[in-house]
C-alpha positions as CSV (number, residue, x, y, z in Angstrom):
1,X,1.6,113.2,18.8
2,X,-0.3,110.2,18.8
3,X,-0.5,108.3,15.5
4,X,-3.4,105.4,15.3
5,X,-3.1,105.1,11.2
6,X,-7.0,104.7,11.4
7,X,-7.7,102.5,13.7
8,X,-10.2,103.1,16.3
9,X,-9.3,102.6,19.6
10,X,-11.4,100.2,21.7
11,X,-9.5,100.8,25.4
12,X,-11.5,104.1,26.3
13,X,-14.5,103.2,27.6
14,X,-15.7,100.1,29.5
15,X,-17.0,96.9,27.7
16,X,-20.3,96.1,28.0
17,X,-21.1,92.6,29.4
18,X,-24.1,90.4,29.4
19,X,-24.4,87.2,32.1
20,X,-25.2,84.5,30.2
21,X,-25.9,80.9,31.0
22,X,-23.5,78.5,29.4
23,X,-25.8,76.1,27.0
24,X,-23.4,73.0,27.6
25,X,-22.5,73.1,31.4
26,X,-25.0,75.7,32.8
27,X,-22.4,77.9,34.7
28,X,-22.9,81.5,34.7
29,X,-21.2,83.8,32.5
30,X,-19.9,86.8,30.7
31,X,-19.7,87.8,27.5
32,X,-18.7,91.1,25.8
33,X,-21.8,90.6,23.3
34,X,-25.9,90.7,23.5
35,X,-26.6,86.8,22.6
36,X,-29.1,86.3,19.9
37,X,-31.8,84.4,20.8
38,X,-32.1,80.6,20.6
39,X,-28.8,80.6,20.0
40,X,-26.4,78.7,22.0
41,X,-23.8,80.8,24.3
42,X,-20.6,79.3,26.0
43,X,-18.9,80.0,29.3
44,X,-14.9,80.1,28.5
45,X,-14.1,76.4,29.0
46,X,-16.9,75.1,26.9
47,X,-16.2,77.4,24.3
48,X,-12.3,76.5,24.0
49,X,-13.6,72.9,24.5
50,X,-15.9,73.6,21.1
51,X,-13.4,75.6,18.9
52,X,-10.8,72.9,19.8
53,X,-12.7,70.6,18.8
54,X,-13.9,72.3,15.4
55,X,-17.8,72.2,16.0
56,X,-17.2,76.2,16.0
């Protein structure tokens, strides 16, 4: 018996991913979100570059 104590589990079906263009270096990318728009969207590095930097 399999006991989740109410969680929901998240690895059961595949993740839907959107390509996005990065808004700082312009590299292509995915992320597991629809981006709202006019709002800026980071590729991995440019988005650890930001959150490091605490502009997040």
């Amino acid at each position: 018996m399999e006991r989740n104590f109410g969680k929901k589990r998240f690895g059961n079906y595949p993740r839907e991913e959107h390509e996005v263009t990065c808004s700082d270096c312009g590299e292509k990318a995915k992320v597991p979100f629809k981006p709202s728009p006019g709002r800026k969207v980071y590729c991995r590095a440019c988005w650890e570059k930001h959150r490091d930097a605490g502009d997040l």
